[in-house]
N, C-alpha and C positions, 0 to 999 in steps of 0.2 A: 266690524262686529266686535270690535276691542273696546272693553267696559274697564280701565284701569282698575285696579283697587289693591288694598295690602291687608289680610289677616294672617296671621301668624299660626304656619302651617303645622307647631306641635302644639298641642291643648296645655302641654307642661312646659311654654315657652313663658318667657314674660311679659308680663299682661301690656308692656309700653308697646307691644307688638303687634297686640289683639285689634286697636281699630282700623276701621277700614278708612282709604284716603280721605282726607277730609273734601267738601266742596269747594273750597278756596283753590284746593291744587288743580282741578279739573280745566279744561283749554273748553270753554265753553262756546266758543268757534267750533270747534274740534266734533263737538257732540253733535251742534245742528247740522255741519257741513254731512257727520251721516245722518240723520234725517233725513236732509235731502236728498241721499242715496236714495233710503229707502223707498221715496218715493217713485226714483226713474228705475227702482227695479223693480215693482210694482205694475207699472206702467207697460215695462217688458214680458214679465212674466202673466200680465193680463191676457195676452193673445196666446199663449201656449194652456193657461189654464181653460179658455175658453172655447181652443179649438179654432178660431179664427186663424190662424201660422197654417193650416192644412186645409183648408178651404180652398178648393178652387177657384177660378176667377169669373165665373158664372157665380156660383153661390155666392160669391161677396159681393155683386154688383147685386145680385136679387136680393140681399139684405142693405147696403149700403148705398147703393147706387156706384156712379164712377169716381165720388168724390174720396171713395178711398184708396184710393191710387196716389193720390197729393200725399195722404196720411202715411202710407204704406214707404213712401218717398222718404217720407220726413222721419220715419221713425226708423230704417235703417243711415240715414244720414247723422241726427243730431242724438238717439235715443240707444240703440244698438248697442249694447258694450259698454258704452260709457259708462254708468253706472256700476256694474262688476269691477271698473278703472278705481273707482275711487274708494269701493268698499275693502278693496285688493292694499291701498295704499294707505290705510286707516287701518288696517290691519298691520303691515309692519312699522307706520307710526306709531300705532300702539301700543306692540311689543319691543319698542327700545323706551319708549316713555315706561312700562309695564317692570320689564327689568332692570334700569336705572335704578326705579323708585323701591324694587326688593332690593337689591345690593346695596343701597345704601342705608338701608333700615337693618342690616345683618342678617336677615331672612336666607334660608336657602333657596338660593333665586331656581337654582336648572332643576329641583325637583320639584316646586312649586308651581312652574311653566308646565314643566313635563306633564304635571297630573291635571292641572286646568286645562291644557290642549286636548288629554286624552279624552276629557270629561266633553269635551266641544264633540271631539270627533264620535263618539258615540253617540251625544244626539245629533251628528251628521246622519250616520248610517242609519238610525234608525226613519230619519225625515228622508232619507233619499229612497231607502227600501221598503218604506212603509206607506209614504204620502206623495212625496214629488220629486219625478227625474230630475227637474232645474236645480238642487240642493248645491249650494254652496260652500254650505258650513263642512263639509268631509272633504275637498280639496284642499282651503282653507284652516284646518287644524294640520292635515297630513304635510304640510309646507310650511305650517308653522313645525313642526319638528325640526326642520331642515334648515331656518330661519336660526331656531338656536346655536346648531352646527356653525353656523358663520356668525358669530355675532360678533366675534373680535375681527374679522376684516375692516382694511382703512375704506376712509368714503372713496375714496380712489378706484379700491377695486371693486365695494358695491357699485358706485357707477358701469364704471369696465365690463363688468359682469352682466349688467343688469341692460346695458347696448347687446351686446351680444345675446342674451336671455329673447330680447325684443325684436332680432331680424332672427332668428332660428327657425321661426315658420316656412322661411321663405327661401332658407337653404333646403331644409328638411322637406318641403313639398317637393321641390326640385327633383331632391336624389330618390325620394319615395317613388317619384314618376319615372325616373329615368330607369330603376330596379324592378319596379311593376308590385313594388311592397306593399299590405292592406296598411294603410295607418290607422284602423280602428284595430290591427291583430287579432285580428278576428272573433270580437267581442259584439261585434252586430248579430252578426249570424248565431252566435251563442243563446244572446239576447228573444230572437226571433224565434229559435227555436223551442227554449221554452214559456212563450206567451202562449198564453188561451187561444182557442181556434179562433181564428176572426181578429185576435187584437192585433196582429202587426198593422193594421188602418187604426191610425191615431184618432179619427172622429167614435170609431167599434168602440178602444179603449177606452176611451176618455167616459163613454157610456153604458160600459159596463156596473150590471145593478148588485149581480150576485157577490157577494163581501168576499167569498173564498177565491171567484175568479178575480176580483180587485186585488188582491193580496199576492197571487201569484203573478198576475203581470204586471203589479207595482214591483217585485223583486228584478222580475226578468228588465224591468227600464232603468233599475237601480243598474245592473251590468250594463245596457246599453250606454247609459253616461258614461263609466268608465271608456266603454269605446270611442265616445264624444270625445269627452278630453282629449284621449291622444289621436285621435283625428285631427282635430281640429286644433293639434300643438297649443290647447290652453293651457298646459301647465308651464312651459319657458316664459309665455306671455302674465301667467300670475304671479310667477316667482319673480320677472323682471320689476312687475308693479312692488309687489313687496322690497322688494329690494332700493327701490327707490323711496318707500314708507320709511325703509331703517334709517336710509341719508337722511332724508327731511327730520326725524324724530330727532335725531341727532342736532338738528341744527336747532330745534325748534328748543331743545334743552338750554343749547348753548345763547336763546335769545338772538336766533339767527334767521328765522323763518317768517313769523308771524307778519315782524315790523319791516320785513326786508322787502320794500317797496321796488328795487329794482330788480329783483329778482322773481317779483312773483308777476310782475307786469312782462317781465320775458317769457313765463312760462305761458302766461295767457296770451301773447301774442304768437309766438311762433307756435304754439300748440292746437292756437285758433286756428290761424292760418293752415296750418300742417292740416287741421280737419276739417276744414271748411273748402280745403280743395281737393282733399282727397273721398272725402264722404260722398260728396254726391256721384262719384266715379264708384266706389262702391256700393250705393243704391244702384246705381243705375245696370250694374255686374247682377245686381239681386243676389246677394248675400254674402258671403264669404268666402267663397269658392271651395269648401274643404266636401260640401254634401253634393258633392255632382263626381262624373269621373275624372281622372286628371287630364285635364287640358292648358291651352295657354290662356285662355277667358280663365281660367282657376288658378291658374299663374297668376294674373292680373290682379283679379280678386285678392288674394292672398298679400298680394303687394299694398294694393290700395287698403285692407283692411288693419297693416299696419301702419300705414301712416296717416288713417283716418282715427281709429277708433282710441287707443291709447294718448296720441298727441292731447286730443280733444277731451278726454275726459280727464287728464292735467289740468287743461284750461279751464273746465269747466272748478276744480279746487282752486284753482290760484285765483278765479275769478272770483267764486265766491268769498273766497277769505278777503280781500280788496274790499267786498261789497259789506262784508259784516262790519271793517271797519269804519265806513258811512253809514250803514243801516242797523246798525246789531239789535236794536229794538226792536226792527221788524221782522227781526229774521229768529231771535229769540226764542218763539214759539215749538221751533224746530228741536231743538235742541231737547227737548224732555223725549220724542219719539226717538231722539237718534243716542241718550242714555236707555232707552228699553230696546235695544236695534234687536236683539236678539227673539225675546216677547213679540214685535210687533212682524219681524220676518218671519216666524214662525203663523205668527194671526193671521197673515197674509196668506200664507196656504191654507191656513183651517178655513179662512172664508172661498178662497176660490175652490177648494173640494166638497165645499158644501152647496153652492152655488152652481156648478158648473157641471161636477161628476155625477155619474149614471147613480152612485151611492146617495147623490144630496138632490140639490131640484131637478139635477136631467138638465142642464138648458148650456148644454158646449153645444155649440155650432149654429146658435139660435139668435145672435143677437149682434148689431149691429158695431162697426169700429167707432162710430164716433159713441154710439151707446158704452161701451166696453172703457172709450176714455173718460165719460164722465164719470161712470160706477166707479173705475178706480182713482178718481180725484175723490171720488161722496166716502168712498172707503179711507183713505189716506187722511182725509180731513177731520175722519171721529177719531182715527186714530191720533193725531195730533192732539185734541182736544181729550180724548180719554189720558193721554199720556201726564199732560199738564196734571188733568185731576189729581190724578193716580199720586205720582210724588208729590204733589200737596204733602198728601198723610203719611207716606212710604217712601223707601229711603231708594229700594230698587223695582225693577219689574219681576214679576212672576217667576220669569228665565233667569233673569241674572241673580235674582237671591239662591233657587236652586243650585244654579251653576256653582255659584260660591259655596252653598251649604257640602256639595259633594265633593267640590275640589280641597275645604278646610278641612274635612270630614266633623264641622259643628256651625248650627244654624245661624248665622248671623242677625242682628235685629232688622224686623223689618218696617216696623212704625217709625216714624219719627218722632221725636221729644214731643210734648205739648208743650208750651209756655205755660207758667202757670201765672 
């Protein structure tokens, strides 16, 4: 969700300061590789906006028949995770590409991070508490704080760091079981207790008409997620990612990353392999093991989901970057939705609460997986194509000129030149 850029954070600065990075500097790899995010998050979070994730397995075969079992297979095997992998990793590449390019421009880099992060994290909170539990944007600013904390460690010990960051789920389940400790801390229950009667059934919520009970028990899922997170130890596993985003950035400065052909062929291979034999042990566990009670099947889980999910959504970047440099043509297209990443992840909820929620057409629980997959290919594909249009004429999306306008505190342009 990192949209580099440099305007010069006092209005009485000097004006050599005031434009924003030119397009030439931009890693246009960089931008499509998140596009393509957006699309496998899209993809994930089609089944939670839609209510198919809580379906039973009568009601899916009565909508689906049994061929969504294959589906259901595949998408915690190859789709799972992966994508939060890479959007995690694009985030702390972007914040060493991000602060390089203030520090070396004279900029006050840590106050001009600090207020653009907080500016994120605010419309986190307002998207997780107001629209959708899955929010990613308020984990992801609240770890970029933290991110700038470390930003002078060698890649030594970001690596170091960032191994250990990466198995801590799997001590941490251990000794949470062996203690009898809640890992949610008791922020479910919290959760549960103030939802509307009826909503702790996710198919009730999700179909709630009245706006005031929407409101209230979108607050109370806002706290549930916090209890997510530390259930489900996603913040070691997101700081590990970013952590690994600052090394790569780093390298990719130094003209180390991009061209480095054997290096990105290691990460796709053992990262492949790493998840191509541990995925389907984790399908086949059906899920993560963190949302069940503790056992050794949730032990297992746990295990397998660290060496399926994160390996493989490596491989799937080192993949792609390999492939843009045979393809980039074709893959070019991506790259305008994945400069509006922030714009188009947000449009992604506005369409699934409009679509889906008791508020918009009412139709969660209503429609088929393979339906559900091509809607969000027919969604993901205008959005491509609106994205393209869009910066034709304009230099950014809707989100990222705001973001900038709030974080500079003055509007940046948002046309682009005409020739004349």
């Amino acid at each position: 969700m990192c949209d580099e850029y440099h305007i010069n954070l006092h209005r009485q600065g000097t004006m050599s300061n005031l434009a924003p990075i030119a397009s030439a500097e931009r890693h246009e790899a960089l931008d499509a590789l998140r596009g393509f995010a957006l699309f496998g998050i899209f993809l994930a979070n089609i089944r939670f906006f839609a209510g198919w994730e809580f379906l039973g397995a009568e009601q899916r075969n009565a909508l689906a028949g049994r061929s969504h079992e294959l589906l259901d297979f595949l998408h915690l095997a190859v789709i799972d995770g992966k994508f939060y992998t890479l959007f995690s990793l694009l985030f702390g590449l972007g914040f060493a590409l991000q602060l390089q390019r203030l520090e070396g421009r004279g900029a006050a880099a840590s106050r001009i991070y600090l207020r653009r992060t907080s500016i994120l994290l605010g419309f986190g909170l307002i998207h997780l508490f107001v629209f959708w539990v899955g929010d990613i944007l308020t984990p992801y600013a609240l770890l970029g704080f933290a991110l700038l904390a470390i930003r002078h460690w060698t890649d030594r010990t970001l690596l170091i760091v960032a191994g250990l960051a990466l198995f801590a789920p799997i001590a941490g389940y251990a000794l949470f079981w062996a203690f009898g400790v809640d890992q949610s801390l008791g922020l479910y229950n919290l959760a549960y207790a103030i939802m509307p009667p009826g909503a702790q059934d996710p198919l009730v919520d999700l179909r709630l008409t009245d706006w005031s009970e929407r409101l209230q028990s979108s607050f109370a899922l806002g706290v549930l997620r916090f209890g997510y997170l530390f259930d489900t130890w996603r913040w070691p596993k997101l700081f590990a990612i970013m952590l690994l985003g600052l090394w790569a950035g780093r390298r990719l400065m130094r003209g180390e990353l991009l061209g480095n052909t054997r290096l990105l062929v290691g990460v796709l291979v053992v990262g492949g392999l790493s998840g191509v034999t541990a995925g389907p042990i984790l399908a086949a566990l059906d899920g993560i093991g963190f949302d069940r009670p503790h056992s050794l099947n949730g032990l297992y889980a746990v295990i397998a989901y660290t060496f399926a999910v994160i390996p493989l959504g490596l491989a799937y970047a080192a993949g792609f970057v390999l492939l843009w440099r045979s393809a980039s043509n074709s893959l070019r297209l991506l790259a305008a939705p994945g400069r509006m990443a922030l714009t188009n992840y947000l449009g992604q909820t506005l369409v699934g609460l409009t679509v889906f929620y008791g508020v918009g057409l009412d139709q969660a629980g209503q429609w088929s997986l393979q339906a559900l997959i091509g809607f969000a290919c027919a969604v993901y594909a205008v959005q491509v194509a609106l994205s393209n249009l869009w910066l034709k004429f304009y230099q950014y999306g809707p989100m990222e000129w705001l973001w900038r306008a709030l974080t500079y505190g003055t509007a940046p342009t948002l046309r682009r030149a005409i020739a004349s």
